[in-house]
C-alpha positions in Angstrom: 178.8 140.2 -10.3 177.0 141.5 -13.5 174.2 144.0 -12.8 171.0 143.4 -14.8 171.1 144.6 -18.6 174.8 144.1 -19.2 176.0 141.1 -21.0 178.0 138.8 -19.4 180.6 137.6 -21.8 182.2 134.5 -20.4 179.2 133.0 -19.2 177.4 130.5 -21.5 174.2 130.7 -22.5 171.4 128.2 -23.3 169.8 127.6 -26.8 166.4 128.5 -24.6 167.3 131.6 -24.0 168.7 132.0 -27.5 165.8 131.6 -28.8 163.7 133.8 -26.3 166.2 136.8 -27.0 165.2 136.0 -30.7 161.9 135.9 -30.4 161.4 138.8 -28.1 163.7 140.6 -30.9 161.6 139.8 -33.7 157.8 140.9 -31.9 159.5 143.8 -31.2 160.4 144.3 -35.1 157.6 143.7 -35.8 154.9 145.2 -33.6 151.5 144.9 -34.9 150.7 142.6 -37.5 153.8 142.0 -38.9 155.0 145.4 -40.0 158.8 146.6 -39.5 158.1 150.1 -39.1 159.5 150.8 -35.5 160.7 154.3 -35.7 162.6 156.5 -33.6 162.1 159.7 -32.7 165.4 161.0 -34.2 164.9 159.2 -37.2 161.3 160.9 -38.2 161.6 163.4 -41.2 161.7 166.7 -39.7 162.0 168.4 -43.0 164.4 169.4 -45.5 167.3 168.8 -43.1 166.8 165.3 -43.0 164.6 164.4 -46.2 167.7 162.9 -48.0 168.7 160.2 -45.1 164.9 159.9 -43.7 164.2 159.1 -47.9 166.8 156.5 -47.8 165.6 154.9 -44.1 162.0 154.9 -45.0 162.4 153.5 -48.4 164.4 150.7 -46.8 161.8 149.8 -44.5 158.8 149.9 -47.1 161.1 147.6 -49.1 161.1 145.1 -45.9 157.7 145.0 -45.7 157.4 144.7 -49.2 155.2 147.6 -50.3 158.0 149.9 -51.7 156.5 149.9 -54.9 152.9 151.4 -53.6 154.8 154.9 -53.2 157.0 155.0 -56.2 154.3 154.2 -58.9 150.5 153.8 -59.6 149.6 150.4 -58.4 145.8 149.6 -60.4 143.3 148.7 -58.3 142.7 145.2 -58.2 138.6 143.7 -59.8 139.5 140.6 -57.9 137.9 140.4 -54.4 140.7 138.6 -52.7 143.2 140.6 -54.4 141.7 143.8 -53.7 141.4 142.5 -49.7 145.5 142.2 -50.4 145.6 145.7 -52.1 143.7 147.3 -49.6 145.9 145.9 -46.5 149.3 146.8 -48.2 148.2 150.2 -49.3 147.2 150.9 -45.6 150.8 149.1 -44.0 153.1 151.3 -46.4 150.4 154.7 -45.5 151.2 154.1 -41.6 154.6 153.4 -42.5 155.3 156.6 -43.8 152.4 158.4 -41.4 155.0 156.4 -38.4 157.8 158.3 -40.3 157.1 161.8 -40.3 157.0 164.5 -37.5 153.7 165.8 -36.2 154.0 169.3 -38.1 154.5 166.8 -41.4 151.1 165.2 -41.0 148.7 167.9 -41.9 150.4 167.7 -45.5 149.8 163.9 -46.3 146.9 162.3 -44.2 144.2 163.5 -46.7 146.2 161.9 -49.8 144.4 158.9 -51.0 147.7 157.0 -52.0 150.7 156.1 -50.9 152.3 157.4 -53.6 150.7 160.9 -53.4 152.1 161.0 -49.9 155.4 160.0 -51.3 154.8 162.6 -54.0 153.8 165.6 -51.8 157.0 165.2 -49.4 159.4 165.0 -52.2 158.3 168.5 -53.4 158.0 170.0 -49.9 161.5 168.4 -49.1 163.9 167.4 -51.9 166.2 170.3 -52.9 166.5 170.4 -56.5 170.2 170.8 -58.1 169.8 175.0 -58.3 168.9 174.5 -54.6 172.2 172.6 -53.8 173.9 174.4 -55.8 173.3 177.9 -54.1 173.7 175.6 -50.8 177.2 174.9 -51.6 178.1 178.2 -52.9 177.2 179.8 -49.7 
């Protein structure tokens, strides 16, 4: 007998619940409207320890939810009603997303920045070692 939560690997399973393990899969990617920013704990930037594989994650998951390019350039403002509606809503899903990505000491150095890409901005100089940085890294 297979206790509950491990898989049972000979026994067949119905497209019903193929499609339930799918769906409950998905909702949980995607958590509130839509976004696929679940992130761990032990994934959040911490600092300069982690900045390079955090920069890498996060970027990946701003790409997903297609508003990667809100925190590597200046995005205009749209005149457009409608358009600026759309601005407005991906501005704020790639903000949380990186807001979601960061430790709680982190926060006080990004939440007043008006964009996402003078949060993006502000983390890469508290965080990225430059190459005299590494340098004296690997010397040592």
């Amino acid at each position: 007998m297979i206790g509950e939560g491990h898989l049972d690997i000979g026994r067949r399973v119905s497209r019903r619940e193929i499609e339930a393990q799918r769906s409950h899969t998905k909702n949980f990617q995607e958590g509130s409207r839509g976004a696929l920013h679940r992130v761990r704990d032990q994934d959040r930037l911490d600092g300069a320890s982690n900045f390079v594989v955090w920069k890498a994650g996060i970027l990946s998951v701003l790409d997903r939810n297609r508003v990667k390019h809100f925190a590597l350039r200046t995005i205009p403002i749209p005149v457009d009603p409608i358009d600026n509606n759309k601005y407005e809503d991906a501005m704020a899903r790639a903000k949380s997303i990186i807001l979601d990505g960061v430790k709680d000491h982190i926060v006080p150095h990004i939440v007043e920045k008006n964009t996402t890409q003078e949060m993006w901005e502000a983390l890469t100089k508290l965080y990225q070692q430059t190459s005299v940085q590494r340098k004296m890294l690997l010397e040592n």
